[in-house]
C-alpha positions as CSV (number, residue, x, y, z in Angstrom):
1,X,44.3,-14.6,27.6
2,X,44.3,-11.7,30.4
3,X,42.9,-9.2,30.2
4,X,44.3,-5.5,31.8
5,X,43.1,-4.0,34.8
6,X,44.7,-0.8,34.8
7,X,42.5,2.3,35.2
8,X,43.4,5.4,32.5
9,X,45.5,8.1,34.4
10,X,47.3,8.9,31.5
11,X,46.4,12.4,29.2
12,X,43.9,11.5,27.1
13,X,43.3,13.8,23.3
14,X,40.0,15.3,22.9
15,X,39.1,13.8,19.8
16,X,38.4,9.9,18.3
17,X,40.7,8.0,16.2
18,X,39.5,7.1,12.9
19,X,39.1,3.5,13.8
20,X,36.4,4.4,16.6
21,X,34.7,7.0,14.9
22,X,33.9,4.0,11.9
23,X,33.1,1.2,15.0
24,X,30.7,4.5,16.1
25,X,29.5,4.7,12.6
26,X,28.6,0.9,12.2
27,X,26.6,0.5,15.5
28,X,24.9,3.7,14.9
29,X,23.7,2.1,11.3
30,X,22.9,-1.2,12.5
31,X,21.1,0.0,15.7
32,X,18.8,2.4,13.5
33,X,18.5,-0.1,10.7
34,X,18.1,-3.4,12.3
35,X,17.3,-2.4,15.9
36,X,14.7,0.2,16.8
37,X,12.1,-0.2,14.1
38,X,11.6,-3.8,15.9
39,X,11.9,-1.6,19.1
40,X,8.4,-2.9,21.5
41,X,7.2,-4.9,18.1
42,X,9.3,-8.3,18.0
43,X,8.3,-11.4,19.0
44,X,10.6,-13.5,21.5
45,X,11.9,-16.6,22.3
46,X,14.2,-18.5,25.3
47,X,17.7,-19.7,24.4
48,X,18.6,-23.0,26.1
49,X,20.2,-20.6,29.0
50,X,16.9,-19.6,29.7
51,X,17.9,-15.9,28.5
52,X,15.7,-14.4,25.6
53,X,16.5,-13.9,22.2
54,X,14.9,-11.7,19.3
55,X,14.7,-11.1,15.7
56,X,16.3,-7.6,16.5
57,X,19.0,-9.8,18.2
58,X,20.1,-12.0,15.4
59,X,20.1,-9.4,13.1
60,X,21.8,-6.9,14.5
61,X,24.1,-9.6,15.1
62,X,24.7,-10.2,11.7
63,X,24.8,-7.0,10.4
64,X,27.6,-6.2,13.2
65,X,29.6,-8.6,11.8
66,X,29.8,-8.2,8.3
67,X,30.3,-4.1,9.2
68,X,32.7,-5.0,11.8
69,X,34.8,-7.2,9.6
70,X,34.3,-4.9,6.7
71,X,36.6,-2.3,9.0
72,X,39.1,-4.4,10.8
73,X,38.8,-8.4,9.2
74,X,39.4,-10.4,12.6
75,X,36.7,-12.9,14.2
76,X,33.6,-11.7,16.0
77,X,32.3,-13.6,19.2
78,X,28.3,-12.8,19.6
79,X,26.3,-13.4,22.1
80,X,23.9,-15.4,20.1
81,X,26.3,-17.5,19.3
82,X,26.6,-21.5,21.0
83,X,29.5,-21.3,24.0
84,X,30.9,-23.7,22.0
85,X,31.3,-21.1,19.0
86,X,32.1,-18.6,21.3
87,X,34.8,-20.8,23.1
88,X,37.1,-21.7,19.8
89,X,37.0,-18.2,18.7
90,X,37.7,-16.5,21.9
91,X,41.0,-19.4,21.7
92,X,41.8,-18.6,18.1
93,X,41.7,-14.7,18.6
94,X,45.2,-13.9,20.2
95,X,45.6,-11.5,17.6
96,X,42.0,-9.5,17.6
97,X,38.8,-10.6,18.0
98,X,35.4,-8.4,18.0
99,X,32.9,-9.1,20.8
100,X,29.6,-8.0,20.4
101,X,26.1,-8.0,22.1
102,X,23.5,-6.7,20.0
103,X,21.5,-5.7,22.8
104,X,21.9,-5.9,26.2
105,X,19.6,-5.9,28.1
106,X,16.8,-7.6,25.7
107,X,14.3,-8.9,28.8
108,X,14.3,-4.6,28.7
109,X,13.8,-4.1,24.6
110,X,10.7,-6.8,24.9
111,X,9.3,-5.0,27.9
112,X,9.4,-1.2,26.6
113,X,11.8,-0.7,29.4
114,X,13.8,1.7,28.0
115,X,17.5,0.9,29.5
116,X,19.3,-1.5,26.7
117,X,21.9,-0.8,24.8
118,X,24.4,-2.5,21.7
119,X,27.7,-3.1,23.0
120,X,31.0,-3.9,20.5
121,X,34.5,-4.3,22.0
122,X,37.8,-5.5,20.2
123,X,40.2,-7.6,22.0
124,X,44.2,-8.2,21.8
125,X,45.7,-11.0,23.7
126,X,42.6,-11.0,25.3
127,X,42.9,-7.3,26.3
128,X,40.0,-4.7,25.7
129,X,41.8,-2.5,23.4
130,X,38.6,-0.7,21.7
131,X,35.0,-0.6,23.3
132,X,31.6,0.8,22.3
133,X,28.5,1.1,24.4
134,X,25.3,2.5,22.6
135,X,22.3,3.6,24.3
136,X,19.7,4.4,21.4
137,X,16.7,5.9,23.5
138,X,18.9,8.3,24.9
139,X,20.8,8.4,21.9
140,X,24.0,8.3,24.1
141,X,27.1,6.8,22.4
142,X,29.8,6.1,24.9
143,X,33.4,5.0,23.5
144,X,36.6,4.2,24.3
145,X,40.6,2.9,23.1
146,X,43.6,1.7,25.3
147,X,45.5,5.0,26.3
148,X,43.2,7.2,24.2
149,X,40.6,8.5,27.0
150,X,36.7,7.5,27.1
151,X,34.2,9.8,25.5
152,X,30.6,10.4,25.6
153,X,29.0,11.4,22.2
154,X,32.4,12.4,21.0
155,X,33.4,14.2,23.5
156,X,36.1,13.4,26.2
157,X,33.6,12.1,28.8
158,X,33.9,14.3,31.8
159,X,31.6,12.3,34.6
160,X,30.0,14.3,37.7
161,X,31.7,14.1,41.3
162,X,31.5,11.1,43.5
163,X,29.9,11.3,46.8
164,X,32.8,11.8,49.6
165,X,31.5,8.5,51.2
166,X,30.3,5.4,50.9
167,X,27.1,5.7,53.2
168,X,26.1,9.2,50.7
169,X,26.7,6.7,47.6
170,X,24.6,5.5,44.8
171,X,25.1,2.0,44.0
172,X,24.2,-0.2,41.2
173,X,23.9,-3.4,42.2
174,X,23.0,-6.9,40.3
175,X,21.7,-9.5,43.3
176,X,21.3,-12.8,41.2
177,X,24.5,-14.5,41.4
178,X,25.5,-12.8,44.9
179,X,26.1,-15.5,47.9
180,X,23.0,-15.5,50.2
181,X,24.7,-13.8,52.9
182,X,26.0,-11.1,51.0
183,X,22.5,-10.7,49.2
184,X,21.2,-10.2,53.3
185,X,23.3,-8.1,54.4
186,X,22.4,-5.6,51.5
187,X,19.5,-6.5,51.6
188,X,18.8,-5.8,55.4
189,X,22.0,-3.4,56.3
190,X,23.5,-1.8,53.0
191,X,26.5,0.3,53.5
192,X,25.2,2.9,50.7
193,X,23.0,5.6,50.8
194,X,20.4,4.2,47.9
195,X,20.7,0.9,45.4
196,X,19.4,0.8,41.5
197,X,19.4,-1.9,39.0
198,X,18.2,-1.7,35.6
199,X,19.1,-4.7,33.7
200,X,21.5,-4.0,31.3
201,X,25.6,-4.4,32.4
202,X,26.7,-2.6,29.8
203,X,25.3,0.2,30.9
204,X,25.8,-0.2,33.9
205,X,29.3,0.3,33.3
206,X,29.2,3.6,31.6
207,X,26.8,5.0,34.2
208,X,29.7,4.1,36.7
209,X,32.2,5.9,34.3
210,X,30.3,8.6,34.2
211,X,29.3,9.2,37.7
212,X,26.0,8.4,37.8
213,X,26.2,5.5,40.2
214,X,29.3,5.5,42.6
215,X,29.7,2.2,43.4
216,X,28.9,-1.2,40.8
217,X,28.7,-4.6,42.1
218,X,27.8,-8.0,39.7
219,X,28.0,-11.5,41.0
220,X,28.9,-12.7,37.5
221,X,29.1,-11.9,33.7
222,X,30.0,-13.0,30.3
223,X,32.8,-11.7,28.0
224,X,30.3,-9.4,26.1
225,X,28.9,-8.3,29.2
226,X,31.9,-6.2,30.4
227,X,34.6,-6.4,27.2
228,X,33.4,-2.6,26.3
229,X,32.2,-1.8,29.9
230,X,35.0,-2.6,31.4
231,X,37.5,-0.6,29.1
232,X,35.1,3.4,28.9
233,X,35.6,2.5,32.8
234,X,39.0,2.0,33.1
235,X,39.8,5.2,30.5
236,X,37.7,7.6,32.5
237,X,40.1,6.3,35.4
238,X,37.4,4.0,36.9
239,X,39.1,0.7,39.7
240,X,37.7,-2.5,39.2
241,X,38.5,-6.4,40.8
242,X,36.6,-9.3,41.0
243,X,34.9,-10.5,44.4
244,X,37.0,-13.3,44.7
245,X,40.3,-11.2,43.2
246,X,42.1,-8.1,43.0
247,X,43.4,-8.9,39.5
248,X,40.3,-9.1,37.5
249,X,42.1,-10.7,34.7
250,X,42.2,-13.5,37.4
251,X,38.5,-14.6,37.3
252,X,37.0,-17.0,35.1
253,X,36.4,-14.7,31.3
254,X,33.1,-16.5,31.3
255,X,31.0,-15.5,34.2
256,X,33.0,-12.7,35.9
257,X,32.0,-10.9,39.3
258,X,32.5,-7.1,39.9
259,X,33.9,-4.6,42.2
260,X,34.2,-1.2,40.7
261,X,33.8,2.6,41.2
262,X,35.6,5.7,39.8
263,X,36.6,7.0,42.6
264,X,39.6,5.3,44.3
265,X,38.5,6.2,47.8
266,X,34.8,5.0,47.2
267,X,36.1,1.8,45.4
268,X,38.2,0.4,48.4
269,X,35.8,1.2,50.9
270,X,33.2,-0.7,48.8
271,X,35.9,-3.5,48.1
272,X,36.4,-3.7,51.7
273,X,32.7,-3.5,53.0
274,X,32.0,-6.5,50.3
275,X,34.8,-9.1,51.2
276,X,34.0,-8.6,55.1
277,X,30.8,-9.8,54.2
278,X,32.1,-13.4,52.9
Protein backbone atom coordinates (compact mmCIF):
# COMPACT_ATOMS: atom_id res chain seq x y z
CA UNK A 1 0.00 0.00 0.00
CA UNK A 2 1.37 3.67 -0.94
CA UNK A 3 0.24 6.10 -0.15
CA UNK A 4 0.19 9.75 -2.40
CA UNK A 5 2.32 12.51 -1.98
CA UNK A 6 1.00 14.94 -4.21
CA UNK A 7 0.13 18.42 -2.76
CA UNK A 8 -3.57 19.95 -3.93
CA UNK A 9 -3.02 22.51 -6.72
CA UNK A 10 -6.07 21.70 -8.28
CA UNK A 11 -9.55 24.16 -7.85
CA UNK A 12 -11.04 23.13 -4.99
CA UNK A 13 -15.42 23.81 -4.46
CA UNK A 14 -16.26 25.83 -1.45
CA UNK A 15 -18.44 23.47 0.07
CA UNK A 16 -18.25 19.58 1.79
CA UNK A 17 -19.51 16.59 0.20
CA UNK A 18 -22.01 14.76 1.99
CA UNK A 19 -19.75 12.00 3.01
CA UNK A 20 -17.55 14.54 5.08
CA UNK A 21 -20.08 16.56 6.38
CA UNK A 22 -21.53 13.03 8.17
CA UNK A 23 -17.58 11.87 9.14
CA UNK A 24 -17.78 15.77 10.64
CA UNK A 25 -21.08 14.96 12.17
CA UNK A 26 -19.85 11.64 13.84
CA UNK A 27 -16.69 13.01 15.51
CA UNK A 28 -18.44 16.05 16.57
CA UNK A 29 -21.09 13.49 18.47
CA UNK A 30 -18.53 11.21 19.85
CA UNK A 31 -16.13 13.95 20.88
CA UNK A 32 -19.01 15.72 22.90
CA UNK A 33 -20.56 12.51 24.07
CA UNK A 34 -17.69 10.33 24.97
CA UNK A 35 -14.82 12.79 25.10
CA UNK A 36 -14.97 16.04 26.98
CA UNK A 37 -17.22 15.35 29.93
CA UNK A 38 -14.11 12.95 30.90
CA UNK A 39 -12.02 16.02 29.77
CA UNK A 40 -9.26 16.61 33.11
CA UNK A 41 -11.53 13.82 35.09
CA UNK A 42 -10.26 10.26 33.82
CA UNK A 43 -8.04 8.14 35.28
CA UNK A 44 -5.02 6.69 33.19
CA UNK A 45 -3.02 3.89 32.50
CA UNK A 46 0.37 2.88 30.23
CA UNK A 47 -0.01 0.58 27.19
CA UNK A 48 2.77 -1.90 26.82
CA UNK A 49 4.41 0.95 24.42
CA UNK A 50 4.74 2.94 27.37
CA UNK A 51 2.14 5.49 25.71
CA UNK A 52 -1.05 6.29 27.96
CA UNK A 53 -4.41 5.22 27.44
CA UNK A 54 -7.90 6.43 28.94
CA UNK A 55 -11.40 5.62 29.41
CA UNK A 56 -12.12 8.61 27.06
CA UNK A 57 -9.72 6.70 24.71
CA UNK A 58 -11.46 3.34 24.45
CA UNK A 59 -14.63 4.85 24.12
CA UNK A 60 -14.45 7.15 21.84
CA UNK A 61 -12.85 4.49 20.09
CA UNK A 62 -15.71 2.44 20.06
CA UNK A 63 -18.22 4.78 19.48
CA UNK A 64 -16.08 5.84 16.19
CA UNK A 65 -16.41 2.80 14.97
CA UNK A 66 -19.75 1.75 15.14
CA UNK A 67 -20.66 5.58 13.66
CA UNK A 68 -17.98 5.21 11.22
CA UNK A 69 -19.15 1.85 9.91
CA UNK A 70 -22.74 2.94 10.20
CA UNK A 71 -21.72 5.55 7.16
CA UNK A 72 -19.33 3.83 5.02
CA UNK A 73 -19.18 -0.29 6.32
CA UNK A 74 -15.22 -0.90 5.72
CA UNK A 75 -12.72 -1.90 8.70
CA UNK A 76 -11.46 0.62 11.21
CA UNK A 77 -7.70 0.49 12.45
CA UNK A 78 -7.56 2.35 16.11
CA UNK A 79 -4.97 3.20 17.87
CA UNK A 80 -5.96 1.26 20.87
CA UNK A 81 -5.86 -1.53 19.11
CA UNK A 82 -2.66 -4.45 19.42
CA UNK A 83 -0.15 -3.85 16.18
CA UNK A 84 -1.04 -7.03 15.54
CA UNK A 85 -4.86 -6.03 14.96
CA UNK A 86 -3.71 -3.10 13.40
CA UNK A 87 -1.28 -5.00 11.04
CA UNK A 88 -4.03 -7.65 9.39
CA UNK A 89 -6.43 -4.95 8.96
CA UNK A 90 -4.24 -2.37 7.44
CA UNK A 91 -3.37 -5.83 4.89
CA UNK A 92 -6.96 -6.59 4.43
CA UNK A 93 -8.15 -2.96 3.61
CA UNK A 94 -7.04 -2.43 -0.17
CA UNK A 95 -10.39 -1.47 -0.66
CA UNK A 96 -11.10 1.20 2.37
CA UNK A 97 -10.24 1.15 5.68
CA UNK A 98 -11.04 3.95 8.46
CA UNK A 99 -8.09 5.03 10.69
CA UNK A 100 -8.81 6.66 13.79
CA UNK A 101 -7.14 8.15 16.96
CA UNK A 102 -9.49 9.06 19.47
CA UNK A 103 -7.28 11.51 20.89
CA UNK A 104 -4.13 12.51 20.06
CA UNK A 105 -2.28 13.88 22.06
CA UNK A 106 -3.79 12.08 25.43
CA UNK A 107 -0.33 12.70 27.72
CA UNK A 108 -2.17 16.50 26.90
CA UNK A 109 -6.04 15.51 27.80
CA UNK A 110 -4.58 13.96 31.24
CA UNK A 111 -2.60 17.06 31.92
CA UNK A 112 -5.31 19.85 31.15
CA UNK A 113 -2.99 20.91 28.38
CA UNK A 114 -5.36 21.97 26.09
CA UNK A 115 -3.72 20.93 22.57
CA UNK A 116 -5.36 17.34 21.65
CA UNK A 117 -7.46 16.61 19.17
CA UNK A 118 -9.69 13.25 17.48
CA UNK A 119 -8.34 12.45 14.26
CA UNK A 120 -10.43 9.90 11.57
CA UNK A 121 -8.93 9.33 8.07
CA UNK A 122 -10.21 6.83 5.32
CA UNK A 123 -7.79 5.10 3.20
CA UNK A 124 -7.85 3.45 -0.53
CA UNK A 125 -5.00 1.34 -1.64
CA UNK A 126 -3.56 2.73 1.15
CA UNK A 127 -4.09 6.29 -0.01
CA UNK A 128 -5.60 9.14 2.35
CA UNK A 129 -8.70 9.73 0.43
CA UNK A 130 -10.80 11.45 3.37
CA UNK A 131 -9.28 12.98 6.58
CA UNK A 132 -10.68 14.67 9.75
CA UNK A 133 -8.81 16.48 12.41
CA UNK A 134 -10.88 17.80 15.49
CA UNK A 135 -9.72 20.19 17.98
CA UNK A 136 -12.62 20.40 20.71
CA UNK A 137 -11.20 23.28 22.99
CA UNK A 138 -10.99 25.36 20.21
CA UNK A 139 -13.82 23.89 18.66
CA UNK A 140 -11.82 23.87 15.31
CA UNK A 141 -12.94 21.16 12.83
CA UNK A 142 -10.40 20.84 10.09
CA UNK A 143 -11.34 18.46 7.04
CA UNK A 144 -10.42 17.32 3.92
CA UNK A 145 -11.12 14.69 0.47
CA UNK A 146 -8.61 13.77 -2.43
CA UNK A 147 -9.11 16.63 -5.05
CA UNK A 148 -11.92 18.36 -3.11
CA UNK A 149 -9.81 21.20 -1.17
CA UNK A 150 -9.20 21.27 2.79
CA UNK A 151 -11.48 23.27 4.97
CA UNK A 152 -11.56 24.71 8.34
CA UNK A 153 -15.00 24.77 10.11
CA UNK A 154 -16.63 24.32 6.73
CA UNK A 155 -15.07 26.63 5.06
CA UNK A 156 -12.38 26.29 2.33
CA UNK A 157 -9.38 26.81 4.60
CA UNK A 158 -7.49 29.82 3.53
CA UNK A 159 -4.07 29.70 5.83
CA UNK A 160 -2.00 33.04 6.56
CA UNK A 161 1.33 33.87 4.54
CA UNK A 162 4.52 32.09 5.14
CA UNK A 163 7.45 33.92 6.19
CA UNK A 164 9.75 34.75 2.93
CA UNK A 165 12.56 32.80 4.71
CA UNK A 166 13.60 30.12 6.52
CA UNK A 167 15.65 32.13 9.28
CA UNK A 168 11.99 34.50 9.87
CA UNK A 169 10.12 30.93 10.17
CA UNK A 170 8.19 29.27 12.77
CA UNK A 171 8.83 25.73 13.09
CA UNK A 172 7.21 22.92 14.82
CA UNK A 173 9.45 20.50 15.67
CA UNK A 174 9.15 16.90 17.43
CA UNK A 175 12.93 16.04 18.91
CA UNK A 176 12.36 12.38 20.19
CA UNK A 177 13.14 10.16 17.49
CA UNK A 178 15.64 12.81 15.74
CA UNK A 179 19.49 11.46 15.33
CA UNK A 180 21.63 12.99 18.02
CA UNK A 181 23.34 15.19 15.68
CA UNK A 182 20.50 16.57 14.13
CA UNK A 183 18.82 17.03 17.60
CA UNK A 184 22.43 19.40 18.30
CA UNK A 185 22.46 21.19 15.73
CA UNK A 186 18.86 22.50 16.37
CA UNK A 187 19.42 22.45 19.43
CA UNK A 188 22.60 24.73 19.48
CA UNK A 189 22.39 26.41 15.79
CA UNK A 190 18.63 26.14 14.35
CA UNK A 191 18.12 27.57 10.95
CA UNK A 192 14.66 29.07 12.03
CA UNK A 193 13.69 32.05 13.53
CA UNK A 194 11.65 30.34 16.75
CA UNK A 195 10.69 26.32 17.47
CA UNK A 196 7.18 25.06 19.21
CA UNK A 197 6.02 21.63 20.10
CA UNK A 198 2.85 20.80 21.67
CA UNK A 199 2.37 17.17 21.61
CA UNK A 200 -0.24 16.32 19.42
CA UNK A 201 0.81 15.46 15.41
CA UNK A 202 -2.29 15.78 14.27
CA UNK A 203 -2.41 18.95 14.98
CA UNK A 204 0.48 19.67 14.12
CA UNK A 205 -0.36 19.10 10.72
CA UNK A 206 -3.23 21.31 10.32
CA UNK A 207 -1.41 24.21 12.08
CA UNK A 208 1.20 23.70 9.10
CA UNK A 209 -1.80 23.69 6.62
CA UNK A 210 -2.99 26.56 7.97
CA UNK A 211 0.06 28.68 8.31
CA UNK A 212 0.53 28.80 11.74
CA UNK A 213 3.90 27.14 11.81
CA UNK A 214 5.98 27.26 8.52
CA UNK A 215 8.09 24.58 8.70
CA UNK A 216 7.05 20.74 10.51
CA UNK A 217 9.67 18.21 11.30
CA UNK A 218 8.90 14.57 13.14
CA UNK A 219 11.48 11.78 13.49
CA UNK A 220 8.72 9.14 13.29
CA UNK A 221 4.98 8.43 13.45
CA UNK A 222 2.25 5.91 13.16
CA UNK A 223 -0.51 5.51 10.47
CA UNK A 224 -3.07 7.37 12.63
CA UNK A 225 -0.61 9.91 13.39
CA UNK A 226 -0.48 11.53 9.96
CA UNK A 227 -3.41 9.47 7.68
CA UNK A 228 -5.66 12.77 8.27
CA UNK A 229 -2.73 15.21 8.79
CA UNK A 230 -1.10 14.34 6.02
CA UNK A 231 -4.10 14.70 3.49
CA UNK A 232 -5.79 18.77 4.99
CA UNK A 233 -1.91 19.29 4.19
CA UNK A 234 -1.48 18.17 0.97
CA UNK A 235 -5.21 19.80 -0.10
CA UNK A 236 -4.30 23.21 1.16
CA UNK A 237 -1.16 22.64 -1.25
CA UNK A 238 1.19 21.81 1.66
CA UNK A 239 5.00 19.51 0.32
CA UNK A 240 5.88 16.84 2.47
CA UNK A 241 8.94 13.85 2.30
CA UNK A 242 10.35 11.77 4.71
CA UNK A 243 14.03 12.37 6.12
CA UNK A 244 15.38 9.48 4.66
CA UNK A 245 13.02 9.98 1.24
CA UNK A 246 11.56 12.25 -1.19
CA UNK A 247 8.65 9.85 -1.81
CA UNK A 248 6.93 9.70 1.44
CA UNK A 249 4.98 6.70 0.42
CA UNK A 250 8.54 5.29 0.57
CA UNK A 251 9.04 5.18 4.42
CA UNK A 252 8.03 2.47 6.60
CA UNK A 253 3.69 3.19 7.26
CA UNK A 254 4.50 2.40 10.75
CA UNK A 255 6.80 4.87 12.24
CA UNK A 256 7.15 7.65 9.53
CA UNK A 257 9.61 10.75 9.65
CA UNK A 258 8.56 14.26 8.32
CA UNK A 259 9.65 17.06 6.21
CA UNK A 260 6.84 19.35 5.39
CA UNK A 261 5.80 23.11 4.90
CA UNK A 262 3.21 24.92 2.71
CA UNK A 263 5.17 26.85 1.08
CA UNK A 264 7.35 25.29 -1.67
CA UNK A 265 10.17 27.73 -1.26
CA UNK A 266 10.27 27.28 2.69
CA UNK A 267 9.88 23.42 2.29
CA UNK A 268 13.07 22.88 0.25
CA UNK A 269 15.20 25.11 2.05
CA UNK A 270 14.12 23.22 5.28
CA UNK A 271 14.52 19.78 3.33
CA UNK A 272 17.91 20.88 2.37
CA UNK A 273 19.04 22.47 5.78
CA UNK A 274 17.87 18.95 7.45
CA UNK A 275 19.65 16.29 5.16
CA UNK A 276 22.98 18.47 5.35
CA UNK A 277 22.77 17.75 8.77
CA UNK A 278 23.02 13.75 8.47
Amino acid sequence: MNLSTSSGSHPAPNTMSALLKAVVAAVKLVTAEEIMPRYLKVAHHHKYDGSLCTEADIAAQGALTKKLQAILNVPVLGEEMTAAEQRALWETGRDGIWCIDPIDGTSNFVRGLPYFAVSVALLREGKSVLGVVYDPVANEMFAAEQDKGAFLNGEKLVGREAQSSLEQSLACVDMKRLKRKLVTQLSTDPPYSSQRNFGASALDWCYVAAGRYDVYLHGGQMLWDYAAGLLILQESGGHVCCIENDDFSRCDIWQRSVIAARDAKLFEAWKRWIRAQS
